[in-house]
NUROGU-161018 format. One record per residue: residue in one letter; x, y, z of N, C-alpha, C in turn. Coordinates in steps of 0.05 Angstrom, whole numbers, padded with zeros to 5 digits, always signed. Each point is the difference from the previous one (the first is absolute). Layout:
AXYZXYZXYZ
...
END
This chain:
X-00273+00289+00006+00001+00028+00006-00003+00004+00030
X+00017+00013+00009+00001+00006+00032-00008+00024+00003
X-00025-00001+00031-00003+00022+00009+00010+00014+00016
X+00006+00018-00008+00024+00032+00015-00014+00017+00016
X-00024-00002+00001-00013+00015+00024+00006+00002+00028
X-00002+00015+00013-00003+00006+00019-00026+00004+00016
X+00008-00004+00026-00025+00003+00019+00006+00022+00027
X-00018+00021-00003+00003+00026+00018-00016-00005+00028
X+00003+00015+00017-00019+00010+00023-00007+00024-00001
X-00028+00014-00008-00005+00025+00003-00015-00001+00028
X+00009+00023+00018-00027+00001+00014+00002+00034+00004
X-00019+00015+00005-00014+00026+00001-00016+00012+00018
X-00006+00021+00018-00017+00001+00014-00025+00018+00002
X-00019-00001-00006-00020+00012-00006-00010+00020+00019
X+00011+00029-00020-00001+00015+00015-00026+00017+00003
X-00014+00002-00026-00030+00011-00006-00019-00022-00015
X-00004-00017+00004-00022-00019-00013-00023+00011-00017
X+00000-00012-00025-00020+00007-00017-00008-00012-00014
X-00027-00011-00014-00006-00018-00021+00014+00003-00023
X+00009-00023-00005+00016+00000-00025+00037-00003+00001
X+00004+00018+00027+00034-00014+00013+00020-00015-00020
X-00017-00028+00007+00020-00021+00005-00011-00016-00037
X-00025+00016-00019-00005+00004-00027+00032+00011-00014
X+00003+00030+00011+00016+00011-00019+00028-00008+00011
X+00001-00012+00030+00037-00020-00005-00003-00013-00009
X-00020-00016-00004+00000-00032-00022+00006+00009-00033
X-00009+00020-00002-00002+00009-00025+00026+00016-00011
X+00013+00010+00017+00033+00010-00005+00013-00023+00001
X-00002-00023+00017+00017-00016-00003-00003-00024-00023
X-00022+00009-00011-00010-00010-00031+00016+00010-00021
X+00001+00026+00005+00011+00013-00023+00028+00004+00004
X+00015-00011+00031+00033-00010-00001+00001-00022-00007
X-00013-00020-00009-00004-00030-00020+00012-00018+00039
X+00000+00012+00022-00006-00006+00030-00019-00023+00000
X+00008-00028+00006-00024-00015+00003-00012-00006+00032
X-00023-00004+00012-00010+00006+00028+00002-00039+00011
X+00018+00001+00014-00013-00031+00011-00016-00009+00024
X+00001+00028+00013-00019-00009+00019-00005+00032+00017
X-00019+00012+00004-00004+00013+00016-00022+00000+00027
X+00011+00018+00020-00019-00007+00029+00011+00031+00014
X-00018-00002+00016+00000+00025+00026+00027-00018+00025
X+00006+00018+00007+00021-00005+00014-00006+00015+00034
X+00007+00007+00010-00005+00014+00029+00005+00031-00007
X-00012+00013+00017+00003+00029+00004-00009+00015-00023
X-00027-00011-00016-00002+00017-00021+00014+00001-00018
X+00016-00029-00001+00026-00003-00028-00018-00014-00017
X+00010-00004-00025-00003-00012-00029+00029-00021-00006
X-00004-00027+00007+00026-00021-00019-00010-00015-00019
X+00017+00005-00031+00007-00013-00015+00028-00009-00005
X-00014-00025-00013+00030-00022-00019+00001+00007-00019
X+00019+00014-00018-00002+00003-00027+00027-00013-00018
X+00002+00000-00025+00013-00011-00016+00003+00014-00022
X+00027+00001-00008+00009+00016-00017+00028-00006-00017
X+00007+00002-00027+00021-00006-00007+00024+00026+00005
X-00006+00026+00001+00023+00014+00002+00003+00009+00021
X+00015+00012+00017-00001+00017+00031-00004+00031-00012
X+00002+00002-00025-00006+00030-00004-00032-00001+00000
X-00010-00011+00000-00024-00002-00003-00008+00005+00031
X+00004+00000+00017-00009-00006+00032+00014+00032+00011
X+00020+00016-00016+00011+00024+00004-00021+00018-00011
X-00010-00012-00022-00018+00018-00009-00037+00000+00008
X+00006-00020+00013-00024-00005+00019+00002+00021+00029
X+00017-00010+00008+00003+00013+00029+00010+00035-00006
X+00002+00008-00019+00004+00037-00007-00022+00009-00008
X-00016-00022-00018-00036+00012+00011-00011+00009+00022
X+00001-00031+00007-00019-00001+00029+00017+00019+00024
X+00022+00001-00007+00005+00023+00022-00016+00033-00009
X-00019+00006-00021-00006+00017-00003-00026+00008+00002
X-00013-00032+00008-00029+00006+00014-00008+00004+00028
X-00016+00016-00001-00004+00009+00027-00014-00017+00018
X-00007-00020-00008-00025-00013+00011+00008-00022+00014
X+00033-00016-00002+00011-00020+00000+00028+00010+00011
X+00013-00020+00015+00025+00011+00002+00016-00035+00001
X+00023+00006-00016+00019-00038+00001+00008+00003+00023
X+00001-00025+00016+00010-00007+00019+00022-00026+00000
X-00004-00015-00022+00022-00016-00009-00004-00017-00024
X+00024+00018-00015+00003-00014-00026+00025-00024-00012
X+00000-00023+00014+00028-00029-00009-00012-00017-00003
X+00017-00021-00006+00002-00032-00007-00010-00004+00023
X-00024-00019-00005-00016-00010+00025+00010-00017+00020
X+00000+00002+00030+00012-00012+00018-00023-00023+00009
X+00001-00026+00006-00016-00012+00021-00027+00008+00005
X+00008+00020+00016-00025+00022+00024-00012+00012-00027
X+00008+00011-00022-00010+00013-00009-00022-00019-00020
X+00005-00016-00009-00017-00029-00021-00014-00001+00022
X+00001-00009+00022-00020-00003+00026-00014+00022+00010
X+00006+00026+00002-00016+00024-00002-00027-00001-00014
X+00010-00005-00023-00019+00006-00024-00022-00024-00005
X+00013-00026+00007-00023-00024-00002-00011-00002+00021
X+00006+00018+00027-00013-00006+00025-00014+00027+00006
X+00006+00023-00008-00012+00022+00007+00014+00017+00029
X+00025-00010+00004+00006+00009+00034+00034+00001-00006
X+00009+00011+00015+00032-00007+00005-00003-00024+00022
X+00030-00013+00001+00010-00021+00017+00013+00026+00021
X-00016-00005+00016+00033+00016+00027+00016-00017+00007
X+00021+00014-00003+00021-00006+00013+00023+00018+00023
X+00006-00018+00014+00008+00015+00025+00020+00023-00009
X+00004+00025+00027+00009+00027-00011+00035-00003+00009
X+00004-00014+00016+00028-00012+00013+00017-00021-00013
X-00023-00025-00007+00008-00024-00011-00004-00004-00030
X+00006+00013-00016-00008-00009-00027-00008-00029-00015
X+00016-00022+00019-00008-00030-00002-00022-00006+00008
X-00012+00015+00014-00034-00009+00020-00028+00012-00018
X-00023-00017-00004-00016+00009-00020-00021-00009+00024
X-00023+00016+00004-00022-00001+00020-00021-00002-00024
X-00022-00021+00011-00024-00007-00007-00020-00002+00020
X-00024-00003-00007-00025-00004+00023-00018-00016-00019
X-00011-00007+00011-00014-00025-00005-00022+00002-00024
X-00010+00020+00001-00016+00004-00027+00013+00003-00017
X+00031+00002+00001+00010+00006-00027+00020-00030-00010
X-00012-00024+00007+00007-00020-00010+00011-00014-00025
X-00017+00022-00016+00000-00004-00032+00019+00009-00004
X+00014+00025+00004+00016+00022-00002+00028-00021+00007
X+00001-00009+00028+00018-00016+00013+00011-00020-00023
X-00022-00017-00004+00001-00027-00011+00017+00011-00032
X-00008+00017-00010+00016+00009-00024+00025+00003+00005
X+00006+00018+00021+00026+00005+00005+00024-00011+00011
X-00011-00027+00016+00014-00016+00002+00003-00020-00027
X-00020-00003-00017+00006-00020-00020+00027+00019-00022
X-00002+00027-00011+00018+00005-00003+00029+00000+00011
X+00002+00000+00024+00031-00013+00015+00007-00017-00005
X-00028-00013+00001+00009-00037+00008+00021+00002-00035
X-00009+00009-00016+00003-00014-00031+00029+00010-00002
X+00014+00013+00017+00025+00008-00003+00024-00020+00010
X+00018-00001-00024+00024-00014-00003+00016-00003+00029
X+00011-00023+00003+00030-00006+00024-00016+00008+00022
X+00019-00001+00022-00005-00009+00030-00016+00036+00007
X-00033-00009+00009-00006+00034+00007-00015-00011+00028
X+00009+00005+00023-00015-00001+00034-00019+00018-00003
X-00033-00003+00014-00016+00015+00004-00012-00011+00026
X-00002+00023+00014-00011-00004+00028-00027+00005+00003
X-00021-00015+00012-00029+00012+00000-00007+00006+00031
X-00011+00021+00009-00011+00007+00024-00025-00006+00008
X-00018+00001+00016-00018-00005+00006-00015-00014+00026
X-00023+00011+00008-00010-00021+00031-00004-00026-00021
X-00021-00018+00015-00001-00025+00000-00027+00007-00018
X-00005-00012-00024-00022-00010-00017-00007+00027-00014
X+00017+00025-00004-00004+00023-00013+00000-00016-00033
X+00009-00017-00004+00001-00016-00029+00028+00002-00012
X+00020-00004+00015+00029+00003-00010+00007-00021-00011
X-00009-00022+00001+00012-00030-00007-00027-00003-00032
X-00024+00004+00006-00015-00012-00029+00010+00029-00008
X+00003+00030+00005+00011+00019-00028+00023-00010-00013
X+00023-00011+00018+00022-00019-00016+00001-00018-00023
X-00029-00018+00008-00002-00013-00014-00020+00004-00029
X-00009+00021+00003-00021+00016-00021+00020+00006-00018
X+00017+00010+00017+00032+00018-00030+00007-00014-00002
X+00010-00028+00005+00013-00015-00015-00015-00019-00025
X-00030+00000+00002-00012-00007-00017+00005+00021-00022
X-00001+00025+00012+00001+00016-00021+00021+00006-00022
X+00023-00015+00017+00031+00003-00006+00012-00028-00017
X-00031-00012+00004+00009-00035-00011+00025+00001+00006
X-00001-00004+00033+00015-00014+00009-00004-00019+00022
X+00013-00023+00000-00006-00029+00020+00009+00017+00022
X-00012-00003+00028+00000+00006+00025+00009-00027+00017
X+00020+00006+00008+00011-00021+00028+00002+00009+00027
X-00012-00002+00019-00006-00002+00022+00027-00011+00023
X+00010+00016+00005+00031-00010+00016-00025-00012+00036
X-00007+00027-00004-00009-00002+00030-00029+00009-00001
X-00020+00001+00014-00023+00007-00008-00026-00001+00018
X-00014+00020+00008-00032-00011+00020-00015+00004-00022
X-00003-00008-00027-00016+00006-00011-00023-00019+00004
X+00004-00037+00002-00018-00011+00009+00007-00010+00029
X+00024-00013+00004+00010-00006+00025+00031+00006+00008
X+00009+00006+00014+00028+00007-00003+00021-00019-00008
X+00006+00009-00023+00015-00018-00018+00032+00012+00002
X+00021-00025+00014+00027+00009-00014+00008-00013-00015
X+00011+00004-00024+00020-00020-00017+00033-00002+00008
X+00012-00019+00004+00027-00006-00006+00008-00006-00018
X-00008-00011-00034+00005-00009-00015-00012+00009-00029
X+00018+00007-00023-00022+00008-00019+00003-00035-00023
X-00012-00004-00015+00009-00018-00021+00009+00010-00025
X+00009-00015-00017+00013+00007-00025-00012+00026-00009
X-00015+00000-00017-00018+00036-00011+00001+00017+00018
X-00007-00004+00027-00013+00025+00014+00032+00014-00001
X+00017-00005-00010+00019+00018+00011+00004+00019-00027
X-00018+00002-00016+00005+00022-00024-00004+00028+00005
X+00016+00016-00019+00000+00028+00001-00031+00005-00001
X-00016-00008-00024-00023+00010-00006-00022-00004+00030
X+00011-00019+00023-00024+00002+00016+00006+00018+00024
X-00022+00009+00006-00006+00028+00029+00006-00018+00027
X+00014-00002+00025-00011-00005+00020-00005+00012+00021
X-00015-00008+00018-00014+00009+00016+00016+00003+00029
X+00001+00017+00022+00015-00010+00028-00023+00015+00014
X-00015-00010+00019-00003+00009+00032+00015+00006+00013
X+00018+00021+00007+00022+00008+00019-00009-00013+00027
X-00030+00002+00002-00001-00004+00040-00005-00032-00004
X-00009-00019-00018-00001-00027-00007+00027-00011+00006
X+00019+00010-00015+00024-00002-00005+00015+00003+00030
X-00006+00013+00011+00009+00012+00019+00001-00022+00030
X-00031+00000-00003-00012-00023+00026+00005-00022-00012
X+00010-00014-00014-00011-00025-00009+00026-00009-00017
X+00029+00025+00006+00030-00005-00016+00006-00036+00007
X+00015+00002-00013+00015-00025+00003+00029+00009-00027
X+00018-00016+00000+00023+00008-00011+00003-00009-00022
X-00029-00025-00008+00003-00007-00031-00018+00019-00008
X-00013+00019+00016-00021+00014-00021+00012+00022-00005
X+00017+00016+00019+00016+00016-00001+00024-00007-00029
X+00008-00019+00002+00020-00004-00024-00021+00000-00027
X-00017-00006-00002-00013+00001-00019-00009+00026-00007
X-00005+00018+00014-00009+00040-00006+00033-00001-00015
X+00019-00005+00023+00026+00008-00014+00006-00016-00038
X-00012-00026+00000+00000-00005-00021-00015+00022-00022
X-00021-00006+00006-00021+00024-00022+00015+00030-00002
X+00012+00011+00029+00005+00031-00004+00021-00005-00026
X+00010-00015-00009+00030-00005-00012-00013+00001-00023
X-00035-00012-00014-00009-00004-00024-00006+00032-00005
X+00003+00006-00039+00006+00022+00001-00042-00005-00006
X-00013+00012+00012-00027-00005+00004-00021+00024+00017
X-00023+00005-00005-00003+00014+00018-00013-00018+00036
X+00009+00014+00025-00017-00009+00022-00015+00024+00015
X-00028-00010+00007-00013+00021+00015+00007-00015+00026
X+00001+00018+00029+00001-00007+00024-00020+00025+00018
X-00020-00015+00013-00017+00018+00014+00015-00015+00031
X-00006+00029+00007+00013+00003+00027+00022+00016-00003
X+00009+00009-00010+00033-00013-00012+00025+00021+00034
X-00024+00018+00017+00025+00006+00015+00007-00025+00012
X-00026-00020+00020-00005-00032+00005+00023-00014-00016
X+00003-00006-00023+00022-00008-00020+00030+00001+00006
X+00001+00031+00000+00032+00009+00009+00010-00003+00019
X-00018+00009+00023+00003+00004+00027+00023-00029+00017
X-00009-00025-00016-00002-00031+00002+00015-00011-00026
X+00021+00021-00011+00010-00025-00020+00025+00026-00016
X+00015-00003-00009+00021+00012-00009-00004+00021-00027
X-00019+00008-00002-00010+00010-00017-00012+00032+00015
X+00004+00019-00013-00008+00024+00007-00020+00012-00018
X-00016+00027+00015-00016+00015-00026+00008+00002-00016
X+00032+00013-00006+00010+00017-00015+00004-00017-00031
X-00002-00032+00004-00004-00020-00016-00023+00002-00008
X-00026+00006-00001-00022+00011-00008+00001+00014-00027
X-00016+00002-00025-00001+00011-00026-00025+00022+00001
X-00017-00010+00017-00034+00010+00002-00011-00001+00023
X-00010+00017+00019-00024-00012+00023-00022+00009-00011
X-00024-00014+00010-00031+00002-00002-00012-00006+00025
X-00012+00026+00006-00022-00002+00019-00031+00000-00014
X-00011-00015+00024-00025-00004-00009-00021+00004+00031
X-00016+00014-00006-00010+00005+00017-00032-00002-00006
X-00021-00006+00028-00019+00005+00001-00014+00022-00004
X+00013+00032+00005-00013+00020+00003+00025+00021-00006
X+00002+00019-00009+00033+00023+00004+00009-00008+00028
X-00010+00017+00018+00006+00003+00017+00008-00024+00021
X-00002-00030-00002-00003-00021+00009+00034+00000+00006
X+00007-00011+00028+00029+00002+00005+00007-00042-00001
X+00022-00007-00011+00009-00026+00000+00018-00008+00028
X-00017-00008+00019+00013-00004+00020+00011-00031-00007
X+00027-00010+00003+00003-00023-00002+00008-00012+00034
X-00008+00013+00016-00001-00014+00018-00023-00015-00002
X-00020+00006-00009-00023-00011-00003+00003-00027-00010
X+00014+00006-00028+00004-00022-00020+00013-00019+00009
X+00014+00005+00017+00016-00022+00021-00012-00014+00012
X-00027-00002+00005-00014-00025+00012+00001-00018-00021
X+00000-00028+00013-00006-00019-00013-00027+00003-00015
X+00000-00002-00024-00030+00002-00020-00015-00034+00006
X+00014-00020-00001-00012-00030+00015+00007-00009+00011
X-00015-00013+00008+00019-00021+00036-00024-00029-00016
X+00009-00021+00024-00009-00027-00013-00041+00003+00011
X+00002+00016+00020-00041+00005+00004-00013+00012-00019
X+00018+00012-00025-00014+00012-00022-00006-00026-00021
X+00006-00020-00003-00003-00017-00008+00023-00003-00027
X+00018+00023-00003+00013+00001-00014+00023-00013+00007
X+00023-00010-00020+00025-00026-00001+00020+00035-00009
X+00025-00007+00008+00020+00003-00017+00021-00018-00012
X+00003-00003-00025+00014-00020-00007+00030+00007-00021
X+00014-00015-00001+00019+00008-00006+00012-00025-00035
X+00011+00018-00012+00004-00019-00019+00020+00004-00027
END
């Protein structure tokens, strides 16, 4: 027996608060046979739920109630998007930029939030580019690797300062599967090119797979590839207001007096 349900996004905004509220919506949507999968506060004095339901008349006859209480007003009633499953298990919206619809901004306390939302990308089918922003040690390289745990998926490292600056020229047999994530340092990549490591990005871009690349203007700037090839950007920041100077990022992060090697392989 297959299930024909459906899964909604209600959210509402509370316009007079009173004990008992969010009693008598639970309780209408009881008596639309409406099942609740998850509810949370959302920003601005909103209310989001996940709900589930076998008919869409049922969610018509939901939302011609609730347009008749005073206390509540819908603010959006569809099939749940991304942001919106992440709304509700995080308590916040994801912003995203008002120009760039591809660019999603984070700050650093909201890691958890991040790490979900990249593991949902990652889990998406054929070739998807994601660019990550960020100064130096905001946590762009271990959040990568948090979602891909989350995404059970194997992580490969093209280029990398995660322990020492690592380039690869070569993958072996497996690493070249759809199912694995890899990784680029645009400014690694950058300082440290050579034309087998370069043929090798060109190998991977060709796997239908997903790749994250932080840096990624660093990336373009230095290799035949443009933004507009980009699926997603993510910034990550220390604070809102924190500006990403990559001139900054342009210093060398080690030299051989840090005691650190770069090696190549």
């Amino acid at each position: 027996m297959t299930d024909d349900r459906k899964d909604w996004y209600l959210e509402y905004e509370i316009k007079h608060n009173r004990p008992g509220l969010l009693g008598d919506i639970s309780s209408l949507l009881g008596m639309l046979s409406i099942n609740i999968i998850m509810i949370n506060g959302v920003e601005n004095q909103r209310r989001g739920m996940l709900l589930l339901c076998k008919d869409d008349r049922q969610i018509d006859r939901l939302v011609s109630i609730l347009n008749t209480m005073q206390t509540i007003r819908v603010t959006k009633i569809r099939r749940p998007k991304l942001r919106d499953r992440l709304a509700v298990m995080h308590g916040r919206y994801i912003k995203s930029d008002s120009d760039d619809k591809k660019t999603f901004r984070f700050v650093r306390d909201e890691l958890g939030l991040l790490v979900d939302f990249m593991a949902e990308l990652f889990q998406k089918d054929g070739h998807v580019l994601i660019g990550i922003r960020g100064m130096p040690r905001v946590g762009k390289t271990e959040s990568i690797v948090a979602a891909s745990v989350c995404a059970n998926k194997r992580w490969l490292f093209l280029s990398s300062t995660l322990l020492k600056q690592t380039v690869r020229s070569q993958l072996i047999k497996d690493e070249y599967g759809s199912d694995n994530l890899f990784i680029i340092d645009g400014m690694v990549s950058v300082k440290r090119s050579t034309e087998k490591h370069w043929q090798l990005i060109r190998e991977v871009m060709g796997i239908p797979a997903v790749k994250v690349v932080e840096h990624p203007e660093a990336f373009v700037q230095n290799s035949e590839y443009t933004l507009d090839d980009f699926d997603y950007f993510i910034e990550l920041r220390n604070s809102v207001d924190e500006e990403i100077e990559y001139e900054q990022i342009q210093k060398p992060q080690f030299d051989e007096q840090d005691g650190f090697s770069m090696f190549d392989f």
